[in-house]
N, C-alpha and C positions, 0 to 999 in steps of 0.2 A: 451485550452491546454496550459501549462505551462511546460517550460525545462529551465534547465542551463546543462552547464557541469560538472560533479563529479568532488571534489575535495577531498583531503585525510582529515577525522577525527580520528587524534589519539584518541585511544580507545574508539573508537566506539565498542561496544560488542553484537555480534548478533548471533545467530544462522540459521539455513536454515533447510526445508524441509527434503533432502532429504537424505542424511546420517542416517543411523538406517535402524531398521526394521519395517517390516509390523504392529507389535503390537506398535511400537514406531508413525510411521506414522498414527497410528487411533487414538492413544490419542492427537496428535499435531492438527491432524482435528478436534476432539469434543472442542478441547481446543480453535480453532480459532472461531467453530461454536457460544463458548461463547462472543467472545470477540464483533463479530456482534449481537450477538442477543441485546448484552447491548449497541449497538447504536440503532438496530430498531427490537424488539423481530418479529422472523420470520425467518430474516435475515441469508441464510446459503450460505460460498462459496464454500464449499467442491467442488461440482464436477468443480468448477473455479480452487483449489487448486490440484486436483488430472490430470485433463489434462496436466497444468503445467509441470506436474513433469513427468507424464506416454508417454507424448508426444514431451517430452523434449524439452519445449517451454522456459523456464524458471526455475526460484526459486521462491519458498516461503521463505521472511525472515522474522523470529521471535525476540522479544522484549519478554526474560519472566522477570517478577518481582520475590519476593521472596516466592510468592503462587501458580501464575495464571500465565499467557499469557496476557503478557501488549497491544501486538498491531503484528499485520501482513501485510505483503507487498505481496501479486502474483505479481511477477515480470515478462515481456516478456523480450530474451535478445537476440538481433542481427538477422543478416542476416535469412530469411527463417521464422522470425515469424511479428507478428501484430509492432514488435519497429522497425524492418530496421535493415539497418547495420551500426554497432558501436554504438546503442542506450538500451539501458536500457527502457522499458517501463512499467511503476505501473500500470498494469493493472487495481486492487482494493489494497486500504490500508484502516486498521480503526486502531485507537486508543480505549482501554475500554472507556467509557462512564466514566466519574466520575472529579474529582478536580485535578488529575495530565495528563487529554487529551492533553491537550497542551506541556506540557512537554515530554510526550510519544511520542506523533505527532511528537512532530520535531527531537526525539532522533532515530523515526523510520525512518523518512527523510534521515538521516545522515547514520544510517545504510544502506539503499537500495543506497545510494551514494560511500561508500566505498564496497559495494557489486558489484558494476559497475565498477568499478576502479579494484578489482579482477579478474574481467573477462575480462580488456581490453577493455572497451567500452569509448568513448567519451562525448557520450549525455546522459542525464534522464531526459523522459516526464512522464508527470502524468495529468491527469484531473480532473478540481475541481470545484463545483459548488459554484459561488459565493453567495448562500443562507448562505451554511457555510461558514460566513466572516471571524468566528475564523482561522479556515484552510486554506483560502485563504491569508487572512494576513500575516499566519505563514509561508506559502509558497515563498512570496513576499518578507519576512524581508529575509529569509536565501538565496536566491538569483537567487529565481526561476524569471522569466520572460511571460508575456503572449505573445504565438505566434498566438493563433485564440480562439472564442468567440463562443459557440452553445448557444443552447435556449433547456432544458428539459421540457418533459411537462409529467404530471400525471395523471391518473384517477382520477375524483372527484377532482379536486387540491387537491391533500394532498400532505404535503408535507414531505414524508416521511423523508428522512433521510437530506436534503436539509434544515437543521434547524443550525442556527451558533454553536448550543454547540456541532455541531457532528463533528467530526476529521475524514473524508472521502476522499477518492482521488478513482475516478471512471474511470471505462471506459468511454469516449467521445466519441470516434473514430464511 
């Protein structure tokens, strides 16, 4: 598990979940269903995304580009969910798959940071498999910190999305 504390990025520009409507909220879903599938085709977090919001555990925040849906965060936030209180928790984040992950990743990082800072919170944890070294690096340069170490294990060792070119921040916990 990896945290620091939120600090402010001007213009940082993000969107969230839950504002809009129902027709609004199912295209935001297919659109995030994309953004995983193009890390590990399968890959869906809708009802991750829809507890979220219906259970008002948190936010989803969005990264869209000038077509798609760059990248998404299920955020937990504070007292009474899986973060605690005064913590911001990335439940799941993915960046799309493609030559600008990296840059997305850490623009979505910053997002879900000044989305903390919104709501008053102190801390942002997030989980990261260090298979994806990309992600984990990127995490470490911007000022994340490890506080504990798990060990994931697979069927079949596969290693699904635990590959360096994926831009992932998982549930540990």
């Amino acid at each position: 598990m990896l945290s620091k504390p939120p600090v402010e990025h001007w213009g940082a520009s993000f969107d969230t979940f839950s504002p809009g409507g129902d027709s609004d909220r199912a295209a935001t879903i297919d659109a995030c269903r994309g953004v995983a599938d193009s890390v590990y085709p399968g890959l869906d977090l809708s009802s991750e995304i829809r507890v979220a919001y219906e259970q008002q555990l948190g936010e989803t925040v969005l990264l869209w580009g000038r077509d798609s849906l760059d990248a998404f965060a299920v955020c937990y936030q504070g007292a009474g969910t899986e973060a605690g209180e005064n913590t911001c928790y990335i439940k799941f984040a993915a960046a799309r798959s493609g030559p600008r992950a990296q840059s997305v990743f850490e623009l979505l990082l910053r997002a879900c940071e000044v989305h903390a800072l919104q709501c008053g919170l102190k801390r942002i944890e997030a989980g990261v498999n260090t298979a994806r070294s990309h992600a984990y690096r990127t995490m470490l340069r911007i000022g994340y910190r490890a506080d504990s170490y798990g060990i994931a294990m697979h069927r079949n060792d596969s290693p699904a999305y635990n590959r360096p070119d994926c831009y992932v921040v998982d549930d540990l916990r």
